[in-house]
N, C-alpha and C positions, 0 to 999 in steps of 0.2 A: 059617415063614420070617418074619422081622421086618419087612421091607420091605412084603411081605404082609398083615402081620398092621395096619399103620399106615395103608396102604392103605383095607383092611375099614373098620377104625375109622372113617375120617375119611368114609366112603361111608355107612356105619351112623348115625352123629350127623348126617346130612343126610336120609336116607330112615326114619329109625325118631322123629323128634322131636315128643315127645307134644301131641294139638290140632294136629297139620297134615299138611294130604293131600299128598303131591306131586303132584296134578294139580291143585291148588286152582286154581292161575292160569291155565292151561290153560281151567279152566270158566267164567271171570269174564273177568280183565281179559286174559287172553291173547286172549278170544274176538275181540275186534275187531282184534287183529291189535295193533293201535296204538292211543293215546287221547290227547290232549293234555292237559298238565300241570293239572291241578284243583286249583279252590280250595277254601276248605273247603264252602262253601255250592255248589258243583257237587256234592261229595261226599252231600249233605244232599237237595238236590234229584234227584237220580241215579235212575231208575229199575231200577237193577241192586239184586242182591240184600245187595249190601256197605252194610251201616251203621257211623256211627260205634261200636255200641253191641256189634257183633260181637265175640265173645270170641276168634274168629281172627282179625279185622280187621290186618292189616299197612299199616302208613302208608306204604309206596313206593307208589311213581306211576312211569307210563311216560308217556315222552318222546314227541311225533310224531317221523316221519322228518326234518322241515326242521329243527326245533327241536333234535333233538340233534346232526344234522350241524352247525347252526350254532355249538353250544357246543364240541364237536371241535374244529372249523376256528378258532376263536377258542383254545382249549388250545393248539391246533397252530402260531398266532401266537405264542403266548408262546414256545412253545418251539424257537422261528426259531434255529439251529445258529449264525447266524449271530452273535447276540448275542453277542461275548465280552468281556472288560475290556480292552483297547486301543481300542474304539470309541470312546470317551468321553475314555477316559483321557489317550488322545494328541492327541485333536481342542479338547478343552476349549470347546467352542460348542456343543453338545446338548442344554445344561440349559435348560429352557421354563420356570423358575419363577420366582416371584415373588421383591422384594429380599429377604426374611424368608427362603426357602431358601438363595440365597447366601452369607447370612450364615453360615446353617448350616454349610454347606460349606466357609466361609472358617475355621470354629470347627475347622476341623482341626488347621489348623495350630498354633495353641492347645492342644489338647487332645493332638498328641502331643510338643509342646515340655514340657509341664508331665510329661506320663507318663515321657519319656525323661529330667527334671529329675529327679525322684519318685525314680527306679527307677537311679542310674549304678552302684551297687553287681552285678559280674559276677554273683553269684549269687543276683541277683533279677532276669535277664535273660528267665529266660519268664513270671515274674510281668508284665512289661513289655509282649511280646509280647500276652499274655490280654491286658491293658487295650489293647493296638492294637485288637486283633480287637473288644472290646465298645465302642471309640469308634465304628469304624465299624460295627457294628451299630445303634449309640443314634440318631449322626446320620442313617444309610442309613431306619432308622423313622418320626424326625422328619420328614427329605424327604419320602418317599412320603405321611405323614399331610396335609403342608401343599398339596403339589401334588395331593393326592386331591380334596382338601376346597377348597381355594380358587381351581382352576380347571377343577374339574368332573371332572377325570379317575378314571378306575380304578388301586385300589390299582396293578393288573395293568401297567397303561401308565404312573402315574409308576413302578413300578420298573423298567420295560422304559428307561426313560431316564437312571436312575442306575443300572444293571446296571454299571459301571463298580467304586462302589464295594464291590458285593456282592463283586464275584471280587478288589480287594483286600483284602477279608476273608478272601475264601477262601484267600486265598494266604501272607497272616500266620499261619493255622491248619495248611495245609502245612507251612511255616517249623518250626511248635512244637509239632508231633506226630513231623515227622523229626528235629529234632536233639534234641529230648527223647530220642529212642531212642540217637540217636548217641554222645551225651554223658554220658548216664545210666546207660544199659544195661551189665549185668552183661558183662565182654566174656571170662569164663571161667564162664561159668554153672555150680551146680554140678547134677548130671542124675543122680537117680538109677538106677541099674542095675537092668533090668527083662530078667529071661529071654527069650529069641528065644518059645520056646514060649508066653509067657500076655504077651506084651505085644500091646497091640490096635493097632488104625488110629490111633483119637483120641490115645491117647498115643502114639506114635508119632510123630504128627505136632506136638502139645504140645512133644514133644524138639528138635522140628527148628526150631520156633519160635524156641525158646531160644537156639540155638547159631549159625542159620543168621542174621545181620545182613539178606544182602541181601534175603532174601526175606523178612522181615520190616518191611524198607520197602519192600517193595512191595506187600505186605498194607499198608500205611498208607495208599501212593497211592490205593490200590483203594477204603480207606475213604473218604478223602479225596474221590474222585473220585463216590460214591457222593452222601455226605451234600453235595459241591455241586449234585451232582442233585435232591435229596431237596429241599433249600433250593427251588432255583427253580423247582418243581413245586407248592410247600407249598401255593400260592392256588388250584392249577386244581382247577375242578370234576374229579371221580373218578367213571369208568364206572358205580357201582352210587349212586350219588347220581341218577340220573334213569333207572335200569330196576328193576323190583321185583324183590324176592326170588325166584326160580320155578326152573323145570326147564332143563335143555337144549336149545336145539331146540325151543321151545315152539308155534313156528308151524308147523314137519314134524307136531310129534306132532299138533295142531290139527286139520294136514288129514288126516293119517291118521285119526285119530279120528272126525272127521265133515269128511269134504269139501263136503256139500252145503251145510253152515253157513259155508264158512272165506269169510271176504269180499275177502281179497287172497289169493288160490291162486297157487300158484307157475306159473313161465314155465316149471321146465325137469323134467325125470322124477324124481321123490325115491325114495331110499332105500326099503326095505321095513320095514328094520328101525333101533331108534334106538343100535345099541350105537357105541361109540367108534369101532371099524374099520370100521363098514357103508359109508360113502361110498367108501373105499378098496377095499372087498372088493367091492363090489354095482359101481362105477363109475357110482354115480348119484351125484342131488345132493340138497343139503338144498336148503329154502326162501329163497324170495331175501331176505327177509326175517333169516334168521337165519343165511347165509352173512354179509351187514352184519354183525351181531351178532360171529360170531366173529372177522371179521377184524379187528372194533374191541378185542374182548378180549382177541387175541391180541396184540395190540399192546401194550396197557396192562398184560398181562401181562409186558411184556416191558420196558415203563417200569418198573414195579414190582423187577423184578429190577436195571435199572439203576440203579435209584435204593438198592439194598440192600434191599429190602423185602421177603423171602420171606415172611415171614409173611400179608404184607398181600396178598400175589399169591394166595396159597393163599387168603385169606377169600374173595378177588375170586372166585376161579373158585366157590369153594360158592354166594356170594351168586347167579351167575348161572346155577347149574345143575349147572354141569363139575366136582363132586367130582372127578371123575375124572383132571383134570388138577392137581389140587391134591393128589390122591394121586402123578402122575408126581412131583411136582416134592419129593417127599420121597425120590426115591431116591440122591439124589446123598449124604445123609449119611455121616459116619466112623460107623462100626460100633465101638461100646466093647461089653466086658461087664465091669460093676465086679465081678462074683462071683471072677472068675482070679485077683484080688487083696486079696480077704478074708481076714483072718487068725482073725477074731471072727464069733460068730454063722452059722458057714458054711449051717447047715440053712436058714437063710432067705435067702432069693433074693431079689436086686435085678432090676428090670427091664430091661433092655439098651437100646442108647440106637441109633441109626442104624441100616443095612442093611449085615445081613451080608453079601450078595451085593451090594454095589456095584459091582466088576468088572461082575459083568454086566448091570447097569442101565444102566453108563456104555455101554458098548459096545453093547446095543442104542438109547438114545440117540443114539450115533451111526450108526447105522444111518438113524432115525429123522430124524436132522438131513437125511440126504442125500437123501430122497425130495422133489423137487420138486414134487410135488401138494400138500405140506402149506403149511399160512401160513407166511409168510417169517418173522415177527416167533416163532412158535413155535419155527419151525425154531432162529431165533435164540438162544430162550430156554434151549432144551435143549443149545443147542453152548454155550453159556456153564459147566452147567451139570455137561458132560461134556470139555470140554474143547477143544470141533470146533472153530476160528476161521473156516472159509470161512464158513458159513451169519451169524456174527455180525458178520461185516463188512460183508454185503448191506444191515442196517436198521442200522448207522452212519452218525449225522448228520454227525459231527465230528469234529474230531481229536481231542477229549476223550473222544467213545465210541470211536474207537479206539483211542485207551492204554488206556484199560479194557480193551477187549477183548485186547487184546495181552498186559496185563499179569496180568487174572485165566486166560488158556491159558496163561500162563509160570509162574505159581503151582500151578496146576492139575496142570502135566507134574512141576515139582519136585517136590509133592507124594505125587504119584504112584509115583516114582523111587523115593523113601526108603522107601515103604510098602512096594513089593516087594522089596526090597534087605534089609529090616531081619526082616521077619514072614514066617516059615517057612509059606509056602501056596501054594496052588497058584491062580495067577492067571488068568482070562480074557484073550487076546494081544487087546491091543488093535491097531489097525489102524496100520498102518507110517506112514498120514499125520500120526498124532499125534504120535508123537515127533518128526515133521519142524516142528513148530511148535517147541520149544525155541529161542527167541532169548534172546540176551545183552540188555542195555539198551540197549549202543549200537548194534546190529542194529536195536532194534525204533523207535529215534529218529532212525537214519537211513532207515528208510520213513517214519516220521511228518514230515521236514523235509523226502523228494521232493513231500509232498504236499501242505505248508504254498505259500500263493501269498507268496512274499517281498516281493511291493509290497505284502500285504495288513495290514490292522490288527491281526491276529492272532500276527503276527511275534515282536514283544514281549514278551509276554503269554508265549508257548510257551517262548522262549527262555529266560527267566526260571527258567520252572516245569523247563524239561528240565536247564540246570545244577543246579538245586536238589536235581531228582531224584536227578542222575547225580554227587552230590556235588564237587561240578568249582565252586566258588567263586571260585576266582583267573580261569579263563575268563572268567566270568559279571562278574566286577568290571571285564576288560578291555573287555567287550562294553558296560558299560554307559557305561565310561569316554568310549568312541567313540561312545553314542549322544548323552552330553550336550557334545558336546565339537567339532560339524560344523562345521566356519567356515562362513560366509555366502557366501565362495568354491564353498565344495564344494553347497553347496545350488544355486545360479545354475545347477549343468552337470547337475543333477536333475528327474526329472519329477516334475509334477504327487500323483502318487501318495507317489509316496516322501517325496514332503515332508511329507507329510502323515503318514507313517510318523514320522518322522525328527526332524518338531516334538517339544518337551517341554514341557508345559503343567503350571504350577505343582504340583498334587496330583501329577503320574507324577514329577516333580522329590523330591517331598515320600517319596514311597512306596520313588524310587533310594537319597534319603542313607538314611532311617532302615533299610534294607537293610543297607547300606555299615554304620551304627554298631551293627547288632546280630550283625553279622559280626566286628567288631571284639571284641563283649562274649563271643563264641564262643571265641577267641584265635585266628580264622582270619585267616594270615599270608600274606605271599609279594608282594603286589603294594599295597606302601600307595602308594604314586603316582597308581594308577589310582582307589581309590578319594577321596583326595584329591581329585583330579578334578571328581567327582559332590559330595563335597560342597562341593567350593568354587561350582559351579552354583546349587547350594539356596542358597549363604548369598548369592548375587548374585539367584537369582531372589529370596528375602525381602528384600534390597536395593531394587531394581528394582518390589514388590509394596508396599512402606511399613511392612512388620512387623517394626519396629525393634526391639522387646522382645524378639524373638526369635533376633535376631542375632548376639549376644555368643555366646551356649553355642553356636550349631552352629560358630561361628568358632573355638573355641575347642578342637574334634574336629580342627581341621589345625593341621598344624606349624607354630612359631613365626614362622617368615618369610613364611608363609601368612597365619596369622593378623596379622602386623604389616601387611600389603598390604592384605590385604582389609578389615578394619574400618576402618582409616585413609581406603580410600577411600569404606566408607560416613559416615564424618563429615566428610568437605569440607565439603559443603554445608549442613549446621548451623550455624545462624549467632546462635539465643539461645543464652543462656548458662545457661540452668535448662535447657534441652533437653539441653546440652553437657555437664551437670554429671548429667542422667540416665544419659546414654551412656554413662560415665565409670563411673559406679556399677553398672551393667550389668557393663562389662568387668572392674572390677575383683572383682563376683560370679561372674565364669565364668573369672578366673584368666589372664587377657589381661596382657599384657605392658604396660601401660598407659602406662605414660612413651614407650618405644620406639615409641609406636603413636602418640601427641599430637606427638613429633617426625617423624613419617615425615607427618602430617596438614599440618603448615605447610609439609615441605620441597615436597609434592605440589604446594601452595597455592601457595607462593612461586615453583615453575618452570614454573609454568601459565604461557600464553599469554605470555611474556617475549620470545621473537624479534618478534611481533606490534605489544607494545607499545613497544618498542625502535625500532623503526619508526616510531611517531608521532610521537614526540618531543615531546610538549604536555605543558605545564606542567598540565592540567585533570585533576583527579583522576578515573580511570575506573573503572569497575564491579571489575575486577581490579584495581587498587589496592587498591580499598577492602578485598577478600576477602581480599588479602596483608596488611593489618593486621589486619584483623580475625582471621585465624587466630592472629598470637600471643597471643590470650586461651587457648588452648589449654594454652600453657605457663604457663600462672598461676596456674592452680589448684592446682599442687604447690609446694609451699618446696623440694620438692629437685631440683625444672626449672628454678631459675633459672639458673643456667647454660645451661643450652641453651635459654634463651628471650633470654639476652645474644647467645648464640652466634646464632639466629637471626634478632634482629633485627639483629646486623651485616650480616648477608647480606640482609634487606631495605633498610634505609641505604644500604647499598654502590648497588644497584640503582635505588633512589629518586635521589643524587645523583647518578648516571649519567645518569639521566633528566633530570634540571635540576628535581627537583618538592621542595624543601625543605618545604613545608606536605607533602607525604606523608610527608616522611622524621622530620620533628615528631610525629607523628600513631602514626607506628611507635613512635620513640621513646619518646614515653610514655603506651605502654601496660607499660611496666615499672616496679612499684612504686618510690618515692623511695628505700627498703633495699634494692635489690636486691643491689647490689654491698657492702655490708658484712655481707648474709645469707650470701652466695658465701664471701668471706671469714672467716666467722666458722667455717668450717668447717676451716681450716687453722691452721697455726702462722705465725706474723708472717712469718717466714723460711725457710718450708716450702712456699709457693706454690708450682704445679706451672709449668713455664713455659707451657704450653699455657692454662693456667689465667690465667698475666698477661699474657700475648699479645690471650684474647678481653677481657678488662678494659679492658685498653689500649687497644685498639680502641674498645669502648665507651666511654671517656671522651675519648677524641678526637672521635667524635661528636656528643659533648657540648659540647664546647669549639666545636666549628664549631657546632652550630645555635645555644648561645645565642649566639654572636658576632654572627650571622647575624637572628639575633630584635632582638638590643640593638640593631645599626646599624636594622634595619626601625623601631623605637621612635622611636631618635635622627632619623633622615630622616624621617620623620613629623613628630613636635612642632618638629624646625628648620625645615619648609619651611611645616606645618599650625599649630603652635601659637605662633607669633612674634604678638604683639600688632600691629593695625595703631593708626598712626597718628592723629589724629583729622582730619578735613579744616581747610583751611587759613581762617581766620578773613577774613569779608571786607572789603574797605577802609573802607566807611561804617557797618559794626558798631556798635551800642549798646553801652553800658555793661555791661548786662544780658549782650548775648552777646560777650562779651569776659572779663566772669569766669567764666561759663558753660565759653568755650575755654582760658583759664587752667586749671581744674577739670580739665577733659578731658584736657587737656596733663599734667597733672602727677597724672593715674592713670592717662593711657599711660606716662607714666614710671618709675612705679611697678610697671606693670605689666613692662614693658621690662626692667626690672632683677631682679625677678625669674627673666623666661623665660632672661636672660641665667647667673642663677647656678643655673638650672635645668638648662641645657644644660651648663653649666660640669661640673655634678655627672655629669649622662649623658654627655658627653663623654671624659670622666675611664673612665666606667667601660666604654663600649663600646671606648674604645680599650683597656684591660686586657685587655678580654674578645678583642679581635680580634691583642691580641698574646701573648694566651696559645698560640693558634693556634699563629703565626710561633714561637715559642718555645717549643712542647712539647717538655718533658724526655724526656728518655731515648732519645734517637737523633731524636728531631722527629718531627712530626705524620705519623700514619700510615707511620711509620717500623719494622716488626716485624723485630725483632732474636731473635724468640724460634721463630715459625712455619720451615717450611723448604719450605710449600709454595707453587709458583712460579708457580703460574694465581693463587692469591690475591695475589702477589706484585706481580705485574704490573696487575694490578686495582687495588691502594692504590695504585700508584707514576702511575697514570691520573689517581684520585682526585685525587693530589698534584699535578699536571700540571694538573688543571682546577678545583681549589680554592683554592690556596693565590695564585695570582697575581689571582683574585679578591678575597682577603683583603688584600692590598695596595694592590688601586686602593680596597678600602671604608674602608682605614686611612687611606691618603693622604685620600682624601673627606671624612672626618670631619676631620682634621686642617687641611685647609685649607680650610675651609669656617668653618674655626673661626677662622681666623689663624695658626694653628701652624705657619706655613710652616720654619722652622728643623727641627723633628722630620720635616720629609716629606721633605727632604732629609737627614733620618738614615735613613731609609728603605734607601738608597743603600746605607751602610753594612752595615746588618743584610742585604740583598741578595748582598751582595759577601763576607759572612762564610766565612772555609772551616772554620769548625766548623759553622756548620748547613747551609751549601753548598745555599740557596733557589736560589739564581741556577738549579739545573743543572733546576729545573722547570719555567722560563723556555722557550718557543721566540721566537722573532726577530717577530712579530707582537705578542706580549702585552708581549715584552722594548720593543718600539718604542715601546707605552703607553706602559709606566710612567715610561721617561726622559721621552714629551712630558710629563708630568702633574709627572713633577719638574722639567722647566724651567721649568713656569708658575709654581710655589713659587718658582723662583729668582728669576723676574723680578717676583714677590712682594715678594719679599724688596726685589729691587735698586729699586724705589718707593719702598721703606720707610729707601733712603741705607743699605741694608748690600749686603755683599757675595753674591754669588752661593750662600754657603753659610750665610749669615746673622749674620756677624759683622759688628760694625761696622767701618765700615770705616774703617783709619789704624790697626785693631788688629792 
């Protein structure tokens, strides 16, 4: 019998291995029962018969009883069920490291901006992935080394604090071992034809492999779920690191051997004999001492299989004695014979590979599982093995060793299925409770969700991995959409716990989009809304965090009117222009709508706080002023924004002389090159102008035309009120000679002076009044007159404008004009008033209308001083 004969084997290379007794230990270090871990000069000093120089000498040592409890209970802290990746991930205050780790960790974000830059090509999508998983392996290394070393801690303990990023490792590796299969896999495999009669278990199930998807991912979880075990196991000291090599039962046989020697003898009646069944068959007991023992091995045996390690479970049990059980643990294999399939060489025989009676190893296994006198964790080990699920649910920490178990009984039964279905044999009936284990996946995840605690940090994390599982992505996008998505609302009517659920702390932000974008590189469809979502959060939390290089490309993963919103409003607030002009180059590297997004940036700018400031009504330029000029630098860096840097600075102008703030509306103004307007132009034919196109023109050089009018008169009323020469003072009665040509002198370079400021002002006068009746005179329907636009909020806004500028322009005209003596022209004023081609009058209300007659009747009475008439004719003409 082959199972038999593997058995022998593995009992025979334990009990027959040349140079050593198997009672060696028994005679030496077993004899005290225990001994505390020795150094090497204890070993040297020792009065026992073991030297270094011994040709059997074995370098294991045995532990005392405190000291290995202690190491135990320390494994047994690491291995707190409780750690999972949402502790960290969603709390984001955990880390105890120094700035040099954070840095680390901040280096994420970094490093998978550049990999997902690296890698946008679909069919280098799990090239991508592997570099996710080896970033956070490199950094998760880094951390541990620097918090190991520069604040005393153990490897063990800084990873117990970034256990966060291990299991987003693990979960990228999930990701790229199931759609690998999904996406890759042969989905018409082709399967060679193998007789009922000589096809064996192993191929058999090889076939099922091939053909069967689902069960071949969940062979992957089971790996998956395994090697995350294997991982966070990797540091902890291993049961035969601190017991030596030796027998079974070393301290039974001890005192069987000689009791009067044994120095800790047992408390309760032992066995008579050492075979495997004696405790069970005799109802005695072993030594308390090596009852410890086993229950510790049964355990670790049972780690060992959790974590995938059969191999290393079976060294375990030799190391400690239990061939025996390392021979159990070989009965579960597929029995091949490659001879049924020889075409060549038939006379020579291959060796056959597993147990041919596995039927009924499994089923005494399960026999075995159900006897409650045996170790639970054994118990466990063999229903893993055979298929049992109760006894392997009793030593489940978590819901991660429950999906294991759940899912290696659901492989187990499938398995199972197809062997007796396909292979002509006659089966041992397994027990009715076994096939009662067949669940579906969504059976065995909706036990796994009665038992998840929903306020707990765990939530996340599961939910993640169970759509992942259960191939359900559009769920999982909605799920994640709603978790980055809570208003501040919905949080106030939430407890304490849930919030804490509920927060998204940058890296769980980091770990949602790059999900979201490598779902995307899958071609997985159905819900881009949702996932939008998530990443419009990431490009706001890298907003909100200051990692502005990194901004542009994930902005650039959402839709065009996403991305016009969101980038626009991460550059408001940039306010140099080498800053301005990086951003700029960014976006225009990741394919950013760029013009659309410089205009969506000022229009943001320009409607900021505007009810606020409308409200103060002060001429003082205020912090938002200045941010509304300053954003048309925006538009300037393109030649072909000029246009819509005209266009928006009408729209600040308009707003500025609303306000009564001309040095603001100056200030907007020119910030637009002196070519702007024959840059615009040169773009068209002379006669091709679009009118939308001569409408904003228009506008803008109406603008023009008011502020320099507006700047010349502030000139002109300056040097006439400030630069007028004074006089010299008056010479006094009994003056000398001396000061008398002294004030001759004086007199006649004020005069000179005089005659100057006279033909100086003559010139400026001349030309402010030009410039303030260019105003009054604007061609083409009059000042701020748009004959082209047909929109009627804008409408009404110029026609305000006109209402509250242009009868300003009149009292500065008349002011300059009769200030000057030009009383005749300020009563043409009148005239140009009254005109029904430019029809000023009708911008007049009865307040401002009441000025400007007082101010022309002072003209008139001007005039009538001067012996002319009321309108400045001489009079008798």
């Amino acid at each position: 019998m082959t199972d038999l004969n593997n058995s022998i084997k593995i009992l025979e290379n334990v009990l027959s291995t040349p140079g050593k007794s198997m009672l060696r230990t028994s005679k030496y270090v077993a004899k005290s029962s225990r001994q505390s871990l020795l150094r090497p000069t204890d070993l040297e000093e020792s009065n026992t018969n073991l030297t270094l120089n011994h040709p059997n000498f074995d370098a294991s040592v045995t532990a005392a009883p405190h000291e290995f409890r202690e190491i135990m209970g320390h494994s047994k802290l690491i291995r707190d069920p409780n750690l999972t990746f949402s502790e960290s991930l969603l709390n984001g205050n955990i880390l105890k490291t120094t700035q040099k780790s954070a840095e680390i960790l901040d280096k994420l974000f970094t490093d998978f901006f550049e990999i997902t830059q690296m890698h946008e090509s679909a069919t280098q999508i799990f090239q991508t992935i592997a570099d996710y998983i080896q970033s956070c392996s490199d950094n998760l290394d880094l951390i541990i080394d620097i918090q190991s070393k520069s604040l005393g801690e153990t490897r063990k303990s800084a990873a117990y604090d970034n256990l966060w990023l291990e299991n987003e490792r693990n979960l990228w590796r999930l990701i790229y071992c199931i759609y690998q299969d999904r996406l890759t896999s042969d989905k018409n495999p082709e399967i060679e034809p193998i007789p009922p009669n000589t096809i064996t278990e192993k191929q058999c199930v090889e076939n099922l492999y091939k053909t069967d998807s689902l069960l071949r991912e969940c062979q992957l979880v089971v790996d998956w779920l395994e090697r995350k075990a294997a991982d966070q196991t990797a540091d902890i000291p291993r049961m035969e690191h601190f017991t030596d090599k030796t027998v079974g039962w070393e301290n039974t046989l001890h005192q069987l051997d000689d009791a009067d020697l044994t120095v800790f003898p047992s408390t309760r009646a032992l066995v008579t004999k050492l075979d495997p069944d004696a405790p069970l068959r005799e109802k005695a007991s072993l030594h308390d001492l090596d009852l410890d023992d086993e229950a510790r091995l049964c355990k670790e045996i049972f780690y060992e299989i959790r974590c995938g390690r059969l191999n290393e479970a079976q060294a375990l049990c030799v190391h400690c004695g239990h061939a025996w059980r390392a021979a159990i643990l070989e009965g579960w294999r597929l029995f091949h014979d490659p001879n049924y399939s020889k075409t060549e060489n038939r006379e020579l025989k291959e060796p056959c590979e597993g147990n041919m009676h596995r039927d009924l190893w499994k089923y005494m296994a399960w026999k075995i599982c159900e006897d409650e006198r045996l170790d639970k964790y054994w118990r466990g080990t063999l229903g893993i093995l055979c298929g049992n699920l109760r006894p392997v649910l009793l030593v489940c920490r978590n819901w991660e060793d429950i999906l294991w178990a759940y899912l290696r009984v659901m492989i187990d039964i499938r398995v199972e299925s197809e062997i007796r279905d396909t292979i002509l044999k006659s089966y041992q009936e397994m027990p009715a409770e076994y096939w009662k284990n067949r669940f579906s996946l969504d059976e065995i995840f909706n036990k796994l969700t009665d038992q998840i605690n929903t306020h707990s940090e765990t939530e996340k994390y599961y939910h993640i991995l169970r759509f992942i599982i259960m191939d359900q992505p559009i769920e999982l996008l909605k799920l994640m959409k709603h978790w980055v998505t809570i208003s501040e609302d919905q949080l106030s009517t939430i407890t304490s716990p849930q919030k804490k659920l509920l927060s998204n702390s940058p890296q769980f932000l980091r770990l949602l989009a790059h999900i979201v974008l490598v779902f995307r590189e899958f071609g997985i469809t159905g819900n881009e809304i949702a996932g939008d979502g998530v990443l419009e959060q990431y490009v706001q939390c890298l907003i909100d965090t200051d990692r502005k290089d990194l901004i542009a490309f994930y902005t650039a993963t959402l839709p065009q009117p996403n991305q016009i919103t969101m980038y626009s409003k991460f550059l408001e607030p940039i306010t140099e222009n080498d800053e301005r002009r990086a951003m700029l180059s960014n976006a225009e590297d990741a394919g950013l709508h760029v013009e659309a997004i410089t205009k969506q940036v000022v229009e943001n700018i320009r409607r900021k706080d505007i009810v606020a400031t409308m409200s103060e009504l002060t001429n003082d330029l205020t912090e938002s002023d200045l941010a509304k000029i300053s954003a048309l630098d925006w538009l300037i860096f393109y030649d072909t924004q000029r246009l819509e840097a005209v266009y928006q600075t009408n729209a600040i102008i308009r707003y500025f002389l609303a306000s009564g703030k001309l040095d603001a509306a100056r200030q907007a103004f020119n910030k637009n090159p002196g070519d702007t307007v024959n840059l615009i132009l040169s773009n068209y034919n002379e006669n091709d102008v679009p009118k939308n196109v001569q409408s904003i023109l228009k506008e803008y050089l109406c603008y023009k035309a008011y502020l320099d009018g507006n700047e010349t008169f502030s000139d002109w009323f300056h040097h006439f009120h400030h630069g007028r020469p004074k006089p010299p003072a008056p010479l006094a009665e009994n003056a000398g000679f001396t000061e008398r040509v002294a004030h001759e002198h004086r007199v006649s370079q004020y005069n000179a002076e005089l005659d100057r400021w006279k033909l100086t002002m003559a010139h400026r006068t001349k030309n402010t009044k030009t410039l303030l009746y260019n105003i009054l005179l604007f061609p083409d329907g009059g000042w701020l007159v748009d004959t082209y636009d047909t929109d009627e909020a804008r409408a009404v806004v110029l026609n305000d404008l006109r209402v509250t500028c242009i009868p300003k322009i009149v009292l500065l005209l008349h002011t300059v004009m009769h200030e000057m003596g030009e009383y005749k022209e300020c009563i043409q004023l009148a005239d140009l008033l009254a005109d029904e081609t430019k029809q000023l009058y009708k911008v007049f209300n009865k307040p401002v209308l009441g000025e400007v007659l007082t101010k022309l009747g002072e003209s008139s009475l001007a005039l009538m001083e001067q012996k002319k008439d009321p309108w400045g004719y001489d009079v008798g003409t």
